[in-house]
N, C-alpha and C positions, 0 to 999 in steps of 0.2 A: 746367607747362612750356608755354609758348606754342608754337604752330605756326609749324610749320616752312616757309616758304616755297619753294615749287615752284621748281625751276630750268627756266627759261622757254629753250631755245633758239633762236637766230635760224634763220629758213626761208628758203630757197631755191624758187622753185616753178618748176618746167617746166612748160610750157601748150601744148598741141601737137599735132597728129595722131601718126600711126604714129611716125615719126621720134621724135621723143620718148618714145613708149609704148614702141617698141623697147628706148631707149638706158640702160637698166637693164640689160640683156643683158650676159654677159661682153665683156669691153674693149668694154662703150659709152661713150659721152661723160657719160651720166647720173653711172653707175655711176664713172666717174673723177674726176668735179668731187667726186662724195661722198666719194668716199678723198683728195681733196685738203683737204675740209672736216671730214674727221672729229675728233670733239670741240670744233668751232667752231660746228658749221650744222648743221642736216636739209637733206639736200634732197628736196623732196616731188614724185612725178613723176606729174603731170594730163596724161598722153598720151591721148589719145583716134582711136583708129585708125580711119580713114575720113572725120574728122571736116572739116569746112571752117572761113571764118571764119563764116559765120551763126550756124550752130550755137554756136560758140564761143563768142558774144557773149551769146547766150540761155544759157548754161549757168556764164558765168564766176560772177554772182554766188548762185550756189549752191555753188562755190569758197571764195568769199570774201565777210565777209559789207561788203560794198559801202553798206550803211547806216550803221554807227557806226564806220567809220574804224578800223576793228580792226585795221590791216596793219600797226602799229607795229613787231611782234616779225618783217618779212619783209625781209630783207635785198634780197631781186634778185629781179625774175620774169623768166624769158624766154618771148618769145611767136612760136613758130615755126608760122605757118599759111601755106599757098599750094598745095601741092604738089598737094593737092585741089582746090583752089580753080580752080585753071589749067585742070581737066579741060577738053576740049572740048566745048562744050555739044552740041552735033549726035550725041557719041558717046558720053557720060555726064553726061546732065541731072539726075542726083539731086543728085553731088558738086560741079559747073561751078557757081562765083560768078562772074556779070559782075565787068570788070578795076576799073569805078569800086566798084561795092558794094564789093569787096573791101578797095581802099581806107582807103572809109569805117566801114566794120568795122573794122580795126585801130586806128581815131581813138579808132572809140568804145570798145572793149578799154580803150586806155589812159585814156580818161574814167574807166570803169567802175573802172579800178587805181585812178585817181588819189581816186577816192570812199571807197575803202576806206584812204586813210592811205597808199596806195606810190605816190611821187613817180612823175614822168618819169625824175627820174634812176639812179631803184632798174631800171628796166625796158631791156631788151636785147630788138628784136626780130630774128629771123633768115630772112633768106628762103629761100624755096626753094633746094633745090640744083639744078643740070643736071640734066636729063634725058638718059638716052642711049637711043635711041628703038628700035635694034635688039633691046637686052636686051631693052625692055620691051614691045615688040610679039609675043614669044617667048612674054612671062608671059600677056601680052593675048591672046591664040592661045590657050594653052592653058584659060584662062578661057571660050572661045567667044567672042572679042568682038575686035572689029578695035584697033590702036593708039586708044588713047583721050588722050593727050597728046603736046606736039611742045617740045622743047627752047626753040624760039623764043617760043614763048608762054611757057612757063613766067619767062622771062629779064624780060616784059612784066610782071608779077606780081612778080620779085626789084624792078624798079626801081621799081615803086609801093609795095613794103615801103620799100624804102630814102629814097625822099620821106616816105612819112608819119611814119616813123621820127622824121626830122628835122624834121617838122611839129610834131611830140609835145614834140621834145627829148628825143629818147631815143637810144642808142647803135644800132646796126644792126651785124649779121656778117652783110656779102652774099654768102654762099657761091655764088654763081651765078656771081658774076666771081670770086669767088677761087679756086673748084676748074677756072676756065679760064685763068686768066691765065697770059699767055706762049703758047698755045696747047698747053698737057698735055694731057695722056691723061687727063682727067678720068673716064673710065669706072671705074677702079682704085679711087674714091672709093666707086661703087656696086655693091652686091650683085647687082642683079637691073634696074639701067637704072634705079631708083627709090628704092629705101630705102639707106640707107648698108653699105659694109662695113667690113671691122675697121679698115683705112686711114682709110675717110671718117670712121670715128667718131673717130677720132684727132686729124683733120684740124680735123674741131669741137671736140673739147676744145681742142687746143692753141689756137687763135683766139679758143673764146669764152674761156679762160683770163685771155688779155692782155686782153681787157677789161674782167673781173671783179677778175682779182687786186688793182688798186688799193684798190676800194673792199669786198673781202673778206675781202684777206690778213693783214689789221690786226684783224680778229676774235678777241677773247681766247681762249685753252686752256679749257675749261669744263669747272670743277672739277680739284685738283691736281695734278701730275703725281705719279706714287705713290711716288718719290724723296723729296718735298717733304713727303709727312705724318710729324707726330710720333707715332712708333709706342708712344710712353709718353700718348699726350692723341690718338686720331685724331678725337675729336670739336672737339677745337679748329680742326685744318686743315678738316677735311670740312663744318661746320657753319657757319661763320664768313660 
């Protein structure tokens, strides 16, 4: 009998600080794109909490191997950094990437994709969200340590995602203006002034959604629906 060929699934990856690491969580954004994608895609969640873009760019191609173009079987990556990145350097020097590095960190992320076989157009990247500086001067307090980020800055950071995005050719969800537009209550978005709540995670599914769906939703059912096997031959549907 010849071997049986593996059934190879297409990947979804998430690439990202906390935000990400979180959104596995009950009704996170991760954890819902999966239940929209299940038996189509994995989605693989590379969150990394703390993490900025430096680091990120040192770390991607141990991700992925970014030599032999092996991202064939990767449907989409998103690449969600800033929120770290925007720290204030005067108030948190470890995590604070200057605004142009950060930039050019994102350029090269998507070099680094584009080496490994995943187009510009497979990649989504997402900026920062708002900041709300009250909650999180609260968490910062309770840490010992003064406000270590300002709304304003962080906004500086969503709009250098949102350029180099377009540099790349690659799609962008700037949740910095979109969890403000109109002028909302964008706080109801975040748990703690920083990381998302059950709202903001929603808020992200739905958005990165409409931008995924076109080029996801067309993904085949993988392997048959269990209606469809011949229950006198299942080796015929299931093997085939």
């Amino acid at each position: 009998m010849s071997k049986l060929k593996t059934v190879i699934w297409p990947k979804i990856i998430l690439f990202g600080d906390s935000i990400t690491q979180f959104s596995f969580q009950a009704s996170g954004w991760g954890a819902e794109l999966a239940h929209k994608l299940s038996r189509k895609c994995d989605v693989v969640n590379r969150g990394f909490s703390g993490y900025n873009s430096r680091w990120a760019k040192i770390i991607l191609p141990r991700l992925i191997d970014c030599q032999n173009a092996a991202g064939g079987d990767i449907a989409a990556v998103t690449v969600f950094f800033g929120a770290n990145d925007c720290a204030l350097e005067d108030k948190n020097p470890q995590q604070h990437v200057p605004l142009q590095e950060y930039s050019e960190n994102l350029k090269e992320i998507s070099g680094l994709l584009a080496a490994a076989g995943v187009t510009p157009d497979k990649v989504v990247f997402i900026t920062p969200p708002p900041l709300h500086e009250p909650a999180w001067e609260k968490e910062c307090i309770l840490k010992g340590s003064p406000l270590n980020r300002q709304n304003q800055v962080a906004g500086q950071y969503a709009q250098a995602c949102v350029q180099a995005a377009g540099q790349c050719g690659s799609d962008v969800l700037d949740l910095w203006t979109l969890m403000q537009k109109d002028g909302q209550d964008y706080s109801v978005y975040l748990s703690d002034g920083l990381h998302l709540s059950e709202k903001g995670n929603q808020f992200v599914s739905q958005h990165l959604w409409e931008l995924l769906q076109g080029r996801l939703d067309g993904l085949p059912f993988i392997l048959p629906y269990w209606g469809d096997i011949d229950p006198q031959s299942p080796d015929s549907s299931l093997l085939s």
